[in-house]
Phi, psi and omega in degrees: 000141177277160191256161206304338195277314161265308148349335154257336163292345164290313162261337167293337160307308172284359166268332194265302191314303162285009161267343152308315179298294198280358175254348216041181205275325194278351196267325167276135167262183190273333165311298182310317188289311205268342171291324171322287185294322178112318217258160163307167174289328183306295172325329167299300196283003155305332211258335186203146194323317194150170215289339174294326186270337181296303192315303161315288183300337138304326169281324163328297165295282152001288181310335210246355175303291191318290209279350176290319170344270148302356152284348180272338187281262178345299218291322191301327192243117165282331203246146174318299172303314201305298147014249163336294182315302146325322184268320188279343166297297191309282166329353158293307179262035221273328187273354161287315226275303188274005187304315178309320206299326197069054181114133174273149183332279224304320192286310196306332169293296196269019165238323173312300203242045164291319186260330170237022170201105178299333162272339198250350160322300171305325160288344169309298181293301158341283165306342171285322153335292194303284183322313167292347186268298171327311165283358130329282173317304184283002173271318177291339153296342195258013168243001173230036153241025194036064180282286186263171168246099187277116146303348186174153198341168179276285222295325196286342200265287172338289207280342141279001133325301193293320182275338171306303212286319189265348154314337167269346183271320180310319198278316174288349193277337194266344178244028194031041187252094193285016150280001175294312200273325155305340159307320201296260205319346162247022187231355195250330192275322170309339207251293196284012173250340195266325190298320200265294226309188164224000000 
């Protein structure tokens, strides 16, 4: 059981992430965190170092929603392509997913604090890694149980799946249009089934 002291650094983290996510680290203010929250600054900054370390451990959270997430999606499917398939259905819903959130973390993160927070860029990049390398494991297993056929490496592979899939999330997220990412996303299940299948 938490003791009451993280019990409270636990909801201002789950309270605070989305207003970083959606104003950015440079854009929320400290008004915005204690109106969020109900509590003063002080009670915030009782609990963290300064606003660079709340702001992380708020991005921090968010990421780790995302990847128990794919990994519970990957998780679902014994055979590879299904895998996949699973994975490009959740991104399909990808902005339901991420609504509480205000957006999704990797981008809304990792292009907001590219130029004014150098930790929090990186943990940005770090979860995209992360996400590629998952989707990695599962095209290399399904190419050495012959699920599939890659033209080229699982990673080179991930990653341009992965670079597919969040260019449609920047294009529906910058015109408020979810058709970008569902077009995108029923033209990406087609590619993997003609490209990949075996």
């Amino acid at each position: 059981m938490l003791k009451k002291a993280e019990r409270t650094k636990s909801f201002i983290i789950e309270t605070v992430a989305p207003v970083f996510n959606k104003h950015g680290y440079i854009g929320a203010s400290m008004s915005d965190l204690t109106e969020a929250t109900g509590l003063t600054k002080g009670a915030i900054y009782g609990n963290f170092e300064n606003k660079e370390a709340l702001a992380l451990l708020a991005f921090q959270h968010h990421s780790n929603l995302l990847l128990n997430k794919i990994d519970e999606v990957l998780a679902q499917e014994a055979h590879a392509l299904d895998k996949l398939l699973a994975l490009t259905n959740f991104y399909r819903k990808y902005d339901e997913f991420t609504l509480k959130m205000g957006g999704c973390p990797v981008l809304n993160v990792g292009i907001d604090a590219q130029h004014n927070n150098s930790l929090l860029s990186a943990a940005a990049k770090e979860t995209v890694k992360t996400i590629e390398g998952k989707i990695a494991l599962a095209l290399e297993n399904g190419v050495n149980k012959e699920e599939l056929r890659l033209p080229v490496t699982p990673l080179q592979f991930a990653k341009q799946l992965y670079t597919m899939i969040q260019g449609a999330v920047a294009m529906a997220t910058m015109t408020n249009d979810r058709k970008y990412l569902i077009n995108t996303i029923a033209y990406i299940e087609q590619l993997v089934k003609k490209e990949i299948k075996k």
